[in-house]
VEXKEGU-319774 format. One record per residue: residue in three letters; x, z, y of N, C-alpha, C in turn. Coordinates in steps of 0.02 Angstrom, whole numbers, plus 32768, in hexadecimal, padded with zeros to 4 digits. Atoms other than C-alpha are relative to their C-alpha. Layout:
<node aa="ALA" n_u="X" n_w="Z" n_v="Y" ca_u="X" ca_w="Z" ca_v="Y" c_u="X" c_w="Z" c_v="Y"/>
...
//
This chain:
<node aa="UNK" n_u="7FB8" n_w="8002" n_v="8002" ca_u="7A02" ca_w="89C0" ca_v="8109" c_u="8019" c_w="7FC9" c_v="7FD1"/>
<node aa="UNK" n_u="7FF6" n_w="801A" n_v="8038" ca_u="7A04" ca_w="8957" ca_v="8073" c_u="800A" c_w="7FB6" c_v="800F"/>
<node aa="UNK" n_u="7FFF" n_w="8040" n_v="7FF4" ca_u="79D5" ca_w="88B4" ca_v="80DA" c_u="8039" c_w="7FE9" c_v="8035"/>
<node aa="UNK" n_u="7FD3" n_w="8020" n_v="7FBC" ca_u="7A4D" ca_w="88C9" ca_v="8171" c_u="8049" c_w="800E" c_v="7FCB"/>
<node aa="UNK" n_u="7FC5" n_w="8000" n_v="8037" ca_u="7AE6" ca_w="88E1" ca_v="80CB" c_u="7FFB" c_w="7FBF" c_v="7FDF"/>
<node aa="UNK" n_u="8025" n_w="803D" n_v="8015" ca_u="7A8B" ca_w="8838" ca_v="808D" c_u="801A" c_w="7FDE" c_v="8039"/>
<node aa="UNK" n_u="7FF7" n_w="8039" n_v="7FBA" ca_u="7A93" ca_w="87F4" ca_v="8147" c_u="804E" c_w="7FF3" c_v="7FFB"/>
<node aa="UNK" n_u="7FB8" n_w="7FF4" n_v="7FF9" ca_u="7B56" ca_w="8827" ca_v="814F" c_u="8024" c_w="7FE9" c_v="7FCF"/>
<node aa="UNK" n_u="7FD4" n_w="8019" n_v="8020" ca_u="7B93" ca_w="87E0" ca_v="80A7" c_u="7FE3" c_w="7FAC" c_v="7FFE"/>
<node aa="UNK" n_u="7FF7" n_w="8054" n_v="7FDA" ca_u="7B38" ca_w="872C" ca_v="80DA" c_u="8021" c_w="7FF6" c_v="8020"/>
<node aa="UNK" n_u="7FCE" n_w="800E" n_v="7FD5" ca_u="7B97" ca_w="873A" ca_v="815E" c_u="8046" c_w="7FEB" c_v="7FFC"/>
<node aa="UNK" n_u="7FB3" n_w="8006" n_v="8019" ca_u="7C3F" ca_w="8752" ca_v="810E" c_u="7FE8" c_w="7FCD" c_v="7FD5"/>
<node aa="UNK" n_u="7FF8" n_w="8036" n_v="8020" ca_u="7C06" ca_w="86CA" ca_v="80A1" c_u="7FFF" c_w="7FD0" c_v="8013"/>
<node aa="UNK" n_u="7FF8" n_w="8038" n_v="7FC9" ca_u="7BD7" ca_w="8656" ca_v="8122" c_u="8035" c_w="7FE0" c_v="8018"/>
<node aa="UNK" n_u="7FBC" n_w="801E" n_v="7FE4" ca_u="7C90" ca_w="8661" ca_v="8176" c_u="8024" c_w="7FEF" c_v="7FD3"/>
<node aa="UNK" n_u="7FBF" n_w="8011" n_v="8032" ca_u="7CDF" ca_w="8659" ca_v="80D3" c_u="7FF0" c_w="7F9C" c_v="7FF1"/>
<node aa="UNK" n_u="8007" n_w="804E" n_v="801F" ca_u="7C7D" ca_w="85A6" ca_v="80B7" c_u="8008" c_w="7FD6" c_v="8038"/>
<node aa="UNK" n_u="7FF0" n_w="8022" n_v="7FCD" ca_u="7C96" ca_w="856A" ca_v="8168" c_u="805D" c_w="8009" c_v="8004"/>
<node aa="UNK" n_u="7FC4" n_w="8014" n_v="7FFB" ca_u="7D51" ca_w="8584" ca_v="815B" c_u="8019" c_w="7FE0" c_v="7FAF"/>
<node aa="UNK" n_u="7FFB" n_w="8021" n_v="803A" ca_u="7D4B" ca_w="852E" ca_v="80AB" c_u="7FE7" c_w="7FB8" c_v="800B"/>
<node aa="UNK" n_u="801D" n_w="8039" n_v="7FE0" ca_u="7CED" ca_w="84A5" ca_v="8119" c_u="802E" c_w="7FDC" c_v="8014"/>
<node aa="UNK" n_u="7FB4" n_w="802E" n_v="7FDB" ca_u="7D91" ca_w="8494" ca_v="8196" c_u="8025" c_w="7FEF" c_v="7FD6"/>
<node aa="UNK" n_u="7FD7" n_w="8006" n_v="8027" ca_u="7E04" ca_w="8499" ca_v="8109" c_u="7FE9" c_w="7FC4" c_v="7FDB"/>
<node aa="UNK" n_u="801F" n_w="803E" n_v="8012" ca_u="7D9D" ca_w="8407" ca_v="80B1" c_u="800B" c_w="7FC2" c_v="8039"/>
<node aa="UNK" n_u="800D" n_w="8036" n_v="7FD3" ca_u="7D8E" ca_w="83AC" ca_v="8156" c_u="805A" c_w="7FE4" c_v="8003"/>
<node aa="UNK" n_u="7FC8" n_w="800F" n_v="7FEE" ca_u="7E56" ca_w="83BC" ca_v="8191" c_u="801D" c_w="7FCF" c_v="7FA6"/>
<node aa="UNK" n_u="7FF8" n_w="8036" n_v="8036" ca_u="7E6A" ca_w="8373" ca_v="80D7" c_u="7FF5" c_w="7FC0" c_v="7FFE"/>
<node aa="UNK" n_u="8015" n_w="8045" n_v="7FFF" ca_u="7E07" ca_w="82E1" ca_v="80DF" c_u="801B" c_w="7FED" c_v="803D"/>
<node aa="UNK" n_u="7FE3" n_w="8027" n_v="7FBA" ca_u="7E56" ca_w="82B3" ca_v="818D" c_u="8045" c_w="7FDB" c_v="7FF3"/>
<node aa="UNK" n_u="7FB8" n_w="8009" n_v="802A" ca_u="7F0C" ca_w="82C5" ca_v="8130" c_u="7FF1" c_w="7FCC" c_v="7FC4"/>
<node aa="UNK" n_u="7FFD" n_w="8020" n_v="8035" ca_u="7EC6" ca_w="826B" ca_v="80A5" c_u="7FF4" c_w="7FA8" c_v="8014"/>
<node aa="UNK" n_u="8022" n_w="803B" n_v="7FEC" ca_u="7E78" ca_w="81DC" ca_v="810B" c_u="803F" c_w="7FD7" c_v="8028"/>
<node aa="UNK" n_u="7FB8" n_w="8016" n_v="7FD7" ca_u="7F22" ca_w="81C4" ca_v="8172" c_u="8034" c_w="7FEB" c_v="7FC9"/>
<node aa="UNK" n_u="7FDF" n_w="802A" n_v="802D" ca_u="7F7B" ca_w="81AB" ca_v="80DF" c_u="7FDF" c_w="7FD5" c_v="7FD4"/>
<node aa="UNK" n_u="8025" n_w="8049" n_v="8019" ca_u="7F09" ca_w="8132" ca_v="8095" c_u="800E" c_w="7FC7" c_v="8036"/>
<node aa="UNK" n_u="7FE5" n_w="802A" n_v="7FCA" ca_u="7F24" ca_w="80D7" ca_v="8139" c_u="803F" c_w="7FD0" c_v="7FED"/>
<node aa="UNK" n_u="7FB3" n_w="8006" n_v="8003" ca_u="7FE5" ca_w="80DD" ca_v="812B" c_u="8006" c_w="7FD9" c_v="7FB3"/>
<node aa="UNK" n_u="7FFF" n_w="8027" n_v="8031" ca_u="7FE5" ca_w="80A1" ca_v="8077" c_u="7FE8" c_w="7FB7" c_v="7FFC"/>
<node aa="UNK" n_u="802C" n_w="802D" n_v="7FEA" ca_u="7F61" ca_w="801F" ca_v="80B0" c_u="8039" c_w="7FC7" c_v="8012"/>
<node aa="UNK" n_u="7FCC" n_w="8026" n_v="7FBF" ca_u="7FED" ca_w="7FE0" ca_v="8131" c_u="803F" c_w="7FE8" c_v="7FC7"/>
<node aa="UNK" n_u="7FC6" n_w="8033" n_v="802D" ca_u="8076" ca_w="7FE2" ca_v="80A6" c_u="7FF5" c_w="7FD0" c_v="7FDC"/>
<node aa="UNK" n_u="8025" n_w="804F" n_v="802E" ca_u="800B" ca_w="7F83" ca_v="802E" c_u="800E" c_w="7FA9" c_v="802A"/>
<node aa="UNK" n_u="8000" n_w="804B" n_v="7FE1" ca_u="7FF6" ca_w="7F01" ca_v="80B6" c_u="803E" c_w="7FDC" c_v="7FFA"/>
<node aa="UNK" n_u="7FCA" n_w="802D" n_v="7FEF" ca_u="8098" ca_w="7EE8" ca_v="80D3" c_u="802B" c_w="7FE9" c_v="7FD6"/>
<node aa="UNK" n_u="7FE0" n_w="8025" n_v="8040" ca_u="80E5" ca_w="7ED3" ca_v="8022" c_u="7FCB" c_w="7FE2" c_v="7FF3"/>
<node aa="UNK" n_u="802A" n_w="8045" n_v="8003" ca_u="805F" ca_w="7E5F" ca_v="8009" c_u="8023" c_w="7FCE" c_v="801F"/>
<node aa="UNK" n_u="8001" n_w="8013" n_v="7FD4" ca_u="809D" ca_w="7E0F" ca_v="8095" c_u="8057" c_w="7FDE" c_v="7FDC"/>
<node aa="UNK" n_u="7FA7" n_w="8011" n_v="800D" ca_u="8159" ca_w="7E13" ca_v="806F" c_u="7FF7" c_w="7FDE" c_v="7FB0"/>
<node aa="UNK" n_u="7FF9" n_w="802B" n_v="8036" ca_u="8130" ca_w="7DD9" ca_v="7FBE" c_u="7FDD" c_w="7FBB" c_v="8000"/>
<node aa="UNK" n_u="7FF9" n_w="8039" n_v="7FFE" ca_u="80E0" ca_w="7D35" ca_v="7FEF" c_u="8035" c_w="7FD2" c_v="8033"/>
<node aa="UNK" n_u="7FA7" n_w="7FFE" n_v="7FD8" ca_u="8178" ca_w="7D33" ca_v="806F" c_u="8026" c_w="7FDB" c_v="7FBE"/>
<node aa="UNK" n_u="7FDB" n_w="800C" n_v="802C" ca_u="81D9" ca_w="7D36" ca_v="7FD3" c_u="7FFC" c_w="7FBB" c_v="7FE5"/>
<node aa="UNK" n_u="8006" n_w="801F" n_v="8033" ca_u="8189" ca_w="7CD5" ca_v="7F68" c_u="8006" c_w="7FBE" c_v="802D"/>
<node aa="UNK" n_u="7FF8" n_w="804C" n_v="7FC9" ca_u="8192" ca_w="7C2C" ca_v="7FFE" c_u="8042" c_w="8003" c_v="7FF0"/>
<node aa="UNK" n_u="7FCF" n_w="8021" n_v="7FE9" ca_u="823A" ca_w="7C52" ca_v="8005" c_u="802D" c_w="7FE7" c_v="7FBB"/>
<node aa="UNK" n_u="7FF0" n_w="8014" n_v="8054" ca_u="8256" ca_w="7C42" ca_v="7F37" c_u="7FEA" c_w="7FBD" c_v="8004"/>
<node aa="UNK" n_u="8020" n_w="803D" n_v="8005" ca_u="81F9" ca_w="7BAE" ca_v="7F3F" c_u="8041" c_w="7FCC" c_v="8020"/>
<node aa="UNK" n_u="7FCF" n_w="8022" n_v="7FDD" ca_u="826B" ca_w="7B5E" ca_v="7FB5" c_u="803A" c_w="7FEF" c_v="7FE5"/>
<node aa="UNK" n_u="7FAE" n_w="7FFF" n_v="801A" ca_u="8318" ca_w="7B9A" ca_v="7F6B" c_u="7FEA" c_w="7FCC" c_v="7FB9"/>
<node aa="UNK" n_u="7FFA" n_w="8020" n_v="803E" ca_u="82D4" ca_w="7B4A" ca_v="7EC6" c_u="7FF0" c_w="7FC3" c_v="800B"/>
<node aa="UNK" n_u="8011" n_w="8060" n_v="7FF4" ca_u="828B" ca_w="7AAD" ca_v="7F14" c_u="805B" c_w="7FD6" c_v="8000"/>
<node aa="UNK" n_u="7FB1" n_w="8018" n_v="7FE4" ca_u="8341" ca_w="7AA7" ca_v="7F69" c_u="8022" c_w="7FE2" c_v="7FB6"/>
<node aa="UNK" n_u="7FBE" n_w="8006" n_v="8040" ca_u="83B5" ca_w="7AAD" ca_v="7EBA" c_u="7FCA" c_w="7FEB" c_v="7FCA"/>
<node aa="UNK" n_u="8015" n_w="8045" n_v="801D" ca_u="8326" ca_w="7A35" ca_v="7E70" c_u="800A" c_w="7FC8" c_v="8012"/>
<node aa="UNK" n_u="7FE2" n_w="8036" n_v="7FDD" ca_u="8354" ca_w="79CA" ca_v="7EE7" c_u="8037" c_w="7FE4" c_v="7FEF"/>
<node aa="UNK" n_u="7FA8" n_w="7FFB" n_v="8008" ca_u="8415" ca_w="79F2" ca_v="7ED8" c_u="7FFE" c_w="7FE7" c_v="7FAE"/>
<node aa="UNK" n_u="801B" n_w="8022" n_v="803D" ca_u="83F1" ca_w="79DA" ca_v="7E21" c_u="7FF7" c_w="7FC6" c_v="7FDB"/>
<node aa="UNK" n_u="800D" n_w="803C" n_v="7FEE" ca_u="83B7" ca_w="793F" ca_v="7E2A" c_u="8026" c_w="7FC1" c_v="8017"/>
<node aa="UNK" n_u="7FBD" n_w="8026" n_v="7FDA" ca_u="8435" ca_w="78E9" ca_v="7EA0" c_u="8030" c_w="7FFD" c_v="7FB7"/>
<node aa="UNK" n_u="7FBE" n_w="7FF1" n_v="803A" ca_u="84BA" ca_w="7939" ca_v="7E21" c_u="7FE5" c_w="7FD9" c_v="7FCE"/>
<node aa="UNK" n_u="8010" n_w="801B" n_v="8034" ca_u="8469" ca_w="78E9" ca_v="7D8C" c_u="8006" c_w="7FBF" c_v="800B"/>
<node aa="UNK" n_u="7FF3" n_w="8049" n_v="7FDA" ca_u="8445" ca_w="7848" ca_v="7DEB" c_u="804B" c_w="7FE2" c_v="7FF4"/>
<node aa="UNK" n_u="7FD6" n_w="8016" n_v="8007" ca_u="84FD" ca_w="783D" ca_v="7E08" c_u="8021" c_w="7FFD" c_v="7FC7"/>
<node aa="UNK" n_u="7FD3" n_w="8009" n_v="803A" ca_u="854A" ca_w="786C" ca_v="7D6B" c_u="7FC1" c_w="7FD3" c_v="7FD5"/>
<node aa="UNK" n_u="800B" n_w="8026" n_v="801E" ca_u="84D2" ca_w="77E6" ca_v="7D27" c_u="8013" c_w="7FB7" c_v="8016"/>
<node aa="UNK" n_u="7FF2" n_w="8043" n_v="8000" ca_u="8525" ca_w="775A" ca_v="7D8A" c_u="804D" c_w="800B" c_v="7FF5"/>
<node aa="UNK" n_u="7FB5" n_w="7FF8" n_v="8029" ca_u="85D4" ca_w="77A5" ca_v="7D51" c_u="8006" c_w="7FF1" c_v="7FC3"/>
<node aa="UNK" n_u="7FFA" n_w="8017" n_v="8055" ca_u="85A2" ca_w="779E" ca_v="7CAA" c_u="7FFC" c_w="7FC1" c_v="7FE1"/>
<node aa="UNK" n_u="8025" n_w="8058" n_v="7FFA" ca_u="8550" ca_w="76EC" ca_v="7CC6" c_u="8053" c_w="7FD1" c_v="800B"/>
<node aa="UNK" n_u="7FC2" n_w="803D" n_v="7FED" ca_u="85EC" ca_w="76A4" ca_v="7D04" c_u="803F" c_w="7FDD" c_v="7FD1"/>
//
C-alpha cells in the first residue's frame, strides 16, 4: 500500500511540475515577443536619430553659410 501512496504523490508531483513547465514556457514566449518589439523600437530611434542628426547638420551648414554671406557683406559696408 505504501508504494502505490508513493506512486500517487509522484504523480501529483509530476502534474504540478509539468504545469510549472507551461507556465515557464507561455513566459518565455511573452518574454521573447517583447524582446522582439523593443528590438524593432530600438531600430527605429536609431534610425530617426541619424535622421536627425543629417538634418542638424544641414540646418547648421545652412546659417554657416547665411553667416557668412552676412559677414561678407557687412564687411564691404564697413570697407566702403
Amino acid at each position: 500500500m505504501a508504494k502505490v501512496e508513493e506512486l500517487i504523490r509522484k504523480e501529483e508531483e509530476l502534474e504540478g511540475v509539468k504545469g510549472e513547465l507551461e507556465v515557464e514556457k507561455v513566459v518565455s514566449e511573452v518574454f521573447e515577443k517583447g524582446e522582439k518589439r523593443l528590438d524593432g523600437v530600438a531600430g527605429g530611434l536609431r534610425r530617426l536619430a541619424k535622421e536627425s542628426l543629417g538634418d542638424l547638420e544641414g540646418v547648421f551648414g545652412k546659417l554657416s553659410e547665411s553667416f557668412e554671406s552676412f559677414f561678407l557683406l557687412l564687411g564691404c559696408v564697413e570697407s566702403k
